[in-house]
N, C-alpha and C positions, 0 to 999 in steps of 0.2 A: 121453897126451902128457906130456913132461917138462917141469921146467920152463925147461932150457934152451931143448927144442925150442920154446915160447911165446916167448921169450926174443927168439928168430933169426925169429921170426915176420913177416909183413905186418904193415904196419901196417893200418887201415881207408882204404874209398875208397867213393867213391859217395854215395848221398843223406846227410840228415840224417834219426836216430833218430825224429825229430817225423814227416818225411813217410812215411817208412815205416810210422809206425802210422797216418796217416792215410787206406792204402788198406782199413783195416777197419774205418773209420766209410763210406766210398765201397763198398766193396761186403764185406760182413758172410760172407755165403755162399761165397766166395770161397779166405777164410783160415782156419790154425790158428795159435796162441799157443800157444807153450811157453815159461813163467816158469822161472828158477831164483828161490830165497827171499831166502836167505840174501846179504844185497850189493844183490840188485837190489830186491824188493820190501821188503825192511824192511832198515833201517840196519844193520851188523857194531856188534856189541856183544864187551865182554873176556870175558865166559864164554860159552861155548852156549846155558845157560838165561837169559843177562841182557838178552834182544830182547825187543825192545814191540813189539807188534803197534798202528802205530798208528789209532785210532778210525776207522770206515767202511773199510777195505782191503777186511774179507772180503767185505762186502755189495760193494762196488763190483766187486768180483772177479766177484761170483753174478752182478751184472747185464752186464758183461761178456761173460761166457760164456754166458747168453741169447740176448745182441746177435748172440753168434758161432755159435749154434747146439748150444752146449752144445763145441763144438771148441776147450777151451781148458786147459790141463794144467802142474800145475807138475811140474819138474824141478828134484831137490833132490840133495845129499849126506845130509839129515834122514829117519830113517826116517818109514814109510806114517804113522805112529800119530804121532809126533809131529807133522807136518804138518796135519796134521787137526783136535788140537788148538789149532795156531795158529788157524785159519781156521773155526774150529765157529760157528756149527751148522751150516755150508755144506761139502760134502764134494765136491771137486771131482778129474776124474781125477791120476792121480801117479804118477810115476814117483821112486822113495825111493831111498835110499843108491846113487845116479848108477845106477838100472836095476836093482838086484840084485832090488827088487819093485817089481813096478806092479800097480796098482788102472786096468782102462781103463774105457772111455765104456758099458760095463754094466755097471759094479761088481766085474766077475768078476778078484779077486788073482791074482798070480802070484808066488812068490819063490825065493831059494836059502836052504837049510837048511845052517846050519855045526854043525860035529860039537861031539861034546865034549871033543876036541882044544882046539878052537879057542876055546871057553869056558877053558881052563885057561889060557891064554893070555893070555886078556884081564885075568882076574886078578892072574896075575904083571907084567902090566906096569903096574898100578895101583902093586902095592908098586915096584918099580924106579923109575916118576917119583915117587914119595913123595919121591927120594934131592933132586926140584930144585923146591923154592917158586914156585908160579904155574903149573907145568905140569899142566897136566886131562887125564885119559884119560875120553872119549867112549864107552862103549858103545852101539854102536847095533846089536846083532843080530850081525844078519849080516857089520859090516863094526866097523872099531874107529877113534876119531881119537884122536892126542894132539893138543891146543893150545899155544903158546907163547908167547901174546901179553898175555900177564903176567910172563912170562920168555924176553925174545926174546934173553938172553946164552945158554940153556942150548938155542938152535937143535941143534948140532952134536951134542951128546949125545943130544937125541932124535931127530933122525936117524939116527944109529947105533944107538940100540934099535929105533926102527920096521924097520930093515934087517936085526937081527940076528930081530927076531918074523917080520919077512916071511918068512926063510929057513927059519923051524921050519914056519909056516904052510901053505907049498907053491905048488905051482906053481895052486892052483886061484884063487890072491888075487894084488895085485898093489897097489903102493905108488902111493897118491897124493899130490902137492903141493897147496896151499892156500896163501889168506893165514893164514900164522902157524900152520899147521897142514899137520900128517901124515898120510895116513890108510892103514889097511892095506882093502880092500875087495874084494868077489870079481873074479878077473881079468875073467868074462862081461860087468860091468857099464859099461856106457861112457853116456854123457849123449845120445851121438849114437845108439849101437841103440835106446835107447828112445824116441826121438823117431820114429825110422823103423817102431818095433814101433805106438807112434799109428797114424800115417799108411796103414795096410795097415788100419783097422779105423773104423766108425762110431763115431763121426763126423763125424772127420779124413780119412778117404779123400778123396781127389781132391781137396784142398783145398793151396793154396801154406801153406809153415809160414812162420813168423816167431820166431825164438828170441830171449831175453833174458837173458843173463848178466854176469858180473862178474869171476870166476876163473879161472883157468887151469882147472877142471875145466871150464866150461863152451864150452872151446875145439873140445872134438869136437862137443859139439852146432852150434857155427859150423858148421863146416866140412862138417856134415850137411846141414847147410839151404841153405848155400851151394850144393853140388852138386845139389840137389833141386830150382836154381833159384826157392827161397827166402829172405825177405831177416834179418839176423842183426848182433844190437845189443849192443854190450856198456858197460857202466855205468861210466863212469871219469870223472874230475875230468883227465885226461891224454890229448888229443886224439894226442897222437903216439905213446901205450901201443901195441906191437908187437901186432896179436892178428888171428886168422882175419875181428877184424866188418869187417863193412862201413860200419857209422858208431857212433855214439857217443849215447847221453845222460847229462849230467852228473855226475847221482847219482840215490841210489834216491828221492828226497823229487821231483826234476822226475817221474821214472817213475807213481810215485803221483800225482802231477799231472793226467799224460797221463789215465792210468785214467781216476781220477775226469771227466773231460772225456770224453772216451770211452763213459763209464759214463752218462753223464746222461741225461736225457728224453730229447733229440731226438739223444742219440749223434752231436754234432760236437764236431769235434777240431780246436780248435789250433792251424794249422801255421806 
């Protein structure tokens, strides 16, 4: 999805983010959770690497995904391995660089392998943002970001290198939007396939999803969950933000909230 296309989008309609997760402290069995990280569970920080993980998340995460039967999966832009690290020593299923690898509900990987094309690549475009202070090139594998949100005047230029790398890259990648960031990532990969690749497997099958996002990448996973007759939250301080959810919670600090309440002894929420 572009980011015009989010742009011209719905806005949200329907409950509040609070009741919606309140039907998975009412019936556990019922649902699956699909987290994005980045925005909605831990705050946007200026670099990649500059996120705290704040105290009790992963544990509250682990009990969580007990509560729900183990049917609980983050959805990230962050590769398998970095993800993991945020949340160690609890390893929970994931779906990495928006789907290009998933880890599912028995462990068993899957991913796209980029050539060595696409390694040279990545390199050259290390040296080229050298050329603008504050811009980070992101290696993640299989997929590459630039950052700008240390230099949000040099937008325009990194857009036009992401576009001009996309073009060398091929038809098998495809450019994504972000806040304050580019990414070039395999075209296969979408937030929404890998939500529906869950749901086809234990032990998310036959379970209503519940997705949670922040970004315009997390737009396809909306619009998944949505048709799936599933319900889909997205994390904004701007109740009238254009986007595929159906309602809203504040920030990622309420979200953490909810968890933790969610997460507790007797798993009530809230509302």
């Amino acid at each position: 999805m572009s980011h015009q296309d989010q742009e011209n989008g719905p806005s949200h309609t329907g409950p509040s983010g609070e009741t919606i997760l309140s039907h998975v402290a009412a019936q556990p069995e019922g649902w699956a959770l699909f987290l994005d990280i980045d925005g909605t569970l831990i705050d946007l920080a200026e670099t990649p690497d500059g996120i705290t993980v704040p105290e009790g998340l992963p544990g509250h995460l682990q009990s969580l995904s007990d509560h729900l039967g183990g049917a609980l999966a983050l959805v990230t832009g962050r590769a398998l391995s970095y993800a993991d690290r945020l949340f160690a020593p609890h390893r929970f299923p994931i779906a990495g660089l928006h789907g290009a690898e998933r880890r599912d509900g028995s462990g068993t990987i899957s991913r796209f392998e980029p050539d060595a094309a696409f390694e040279i690549l990545k390199a050259e475009m290390v040296s080229e943002a050298a050329e603008w202070p504050g811009v980070l090139i992101e290696d993640k594998g299989a997929a590459v970001a630039a950052h700008y949100r240390r230099a949000p005047q040099a937008k325009d230029e990194v857009a036009a290198m992401m576009r001009r790398a996309l073009a060398r890259a091929g038809t098998d990648f495809a450019l994504q939007f972000g806040k304050m960031v580019i990414e070039i990532r395999p075209a296969m990969a979408s937030k929404g396939h890998a939500v529906e690749a869950f749901l086809s497997q234990a032990p998310f099958s036959g379970r209503r999803p519940i997705a949670i996002g922040d970004d315009v990448t997390d737009e396809a996973m909306f619009r998944t969950v949505n048709t799936l007759g599933g319900h889909s939250i997205r994390i904004t301080d701007d109740p009238a933000q254009p986007t595929e959810a159906q309602a809203v919670i504040a920030s990622a600090e309420d979200l953490r909230r909810q968890i933790a309440l969610l997460a507790g002894p007797r798993a009530i929420f809230m509302k």
